[in-house]
C-alpha positions in Angstrom: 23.9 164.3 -133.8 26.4 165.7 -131.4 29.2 168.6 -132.9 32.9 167.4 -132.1 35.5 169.6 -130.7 39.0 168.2 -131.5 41.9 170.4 -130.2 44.8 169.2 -132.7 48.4 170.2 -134.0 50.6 170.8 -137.6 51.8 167.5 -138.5 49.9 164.8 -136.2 49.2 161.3 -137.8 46.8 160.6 -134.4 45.0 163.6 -135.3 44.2 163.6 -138.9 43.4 159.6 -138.0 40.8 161.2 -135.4 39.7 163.8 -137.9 38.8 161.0 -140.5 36.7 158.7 -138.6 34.7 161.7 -137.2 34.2 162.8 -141.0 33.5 159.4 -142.4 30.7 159.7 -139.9 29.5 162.6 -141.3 30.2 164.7 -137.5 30.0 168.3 -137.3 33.8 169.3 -136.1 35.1 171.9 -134.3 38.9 171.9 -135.0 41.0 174.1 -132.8 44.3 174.3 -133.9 46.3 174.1 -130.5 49.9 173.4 -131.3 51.7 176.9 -131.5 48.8 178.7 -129.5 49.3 179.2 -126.1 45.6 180.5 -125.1 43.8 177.5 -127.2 46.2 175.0 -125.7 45.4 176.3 -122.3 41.9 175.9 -123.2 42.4 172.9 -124.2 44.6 171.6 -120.9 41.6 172.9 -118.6 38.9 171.4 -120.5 40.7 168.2 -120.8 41.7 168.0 -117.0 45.7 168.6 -117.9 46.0 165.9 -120.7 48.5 167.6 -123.3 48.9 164.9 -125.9 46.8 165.5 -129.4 44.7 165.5 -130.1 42.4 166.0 -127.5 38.1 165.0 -128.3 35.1 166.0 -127.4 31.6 165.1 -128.3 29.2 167.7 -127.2 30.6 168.3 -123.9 32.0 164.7 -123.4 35.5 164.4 -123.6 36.3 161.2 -125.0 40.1 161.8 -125.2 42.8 161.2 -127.5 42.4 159.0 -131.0 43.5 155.7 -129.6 39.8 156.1 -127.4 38.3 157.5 -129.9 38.8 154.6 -132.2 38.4 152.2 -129.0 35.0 153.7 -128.9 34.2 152.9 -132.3 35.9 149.1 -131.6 33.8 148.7 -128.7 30.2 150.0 -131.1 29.7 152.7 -128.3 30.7 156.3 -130.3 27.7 155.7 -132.6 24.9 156.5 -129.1 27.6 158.8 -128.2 27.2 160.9 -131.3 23.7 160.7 -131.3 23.5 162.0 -127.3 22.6 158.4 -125.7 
């Protein structure tokens, strides 16, 4: 199964929504805590192509983006072969 990255902030509904259907799935997570750290949000601005809403998602190297697509994924039956690199 593919590790998640999820850059998130303090205080963000969307993220701990994203952070519990990734868990409920039993996904390895990366959490990067971006919202008063300037480097890691930079990070997370260049990895994410200048997207700076939170959280931000990646599976393996994918970047999926923000929860509303992560759960669209999971509508539409396609995060599963994500996760699991297909």
């Amino acid at each position: 199964m593919q590790k998640a990255t999820i850059y998130t902030r303090p205080m963000c509904s969307f993220c701990t929504r994203a952070l519990m259907l990734l868990k409920q799935k039993g996904v390895a997570i990366s959490e990067v805590s971006a919202g008063f750290d300037k480097e890691k949000r930079d990070e997370m601005l260049a990895r994410s192509n200048g997207l700076r809403t939170f959280p931000q998602i990646f599976i393996g190297e994918t970047h999926v983006g923000g929860c509303d697509e992560l759960f669209a994924l999971e509508k539409a039956g396609n995060l599963d072969p994500l996760l699991n690199g297909q």
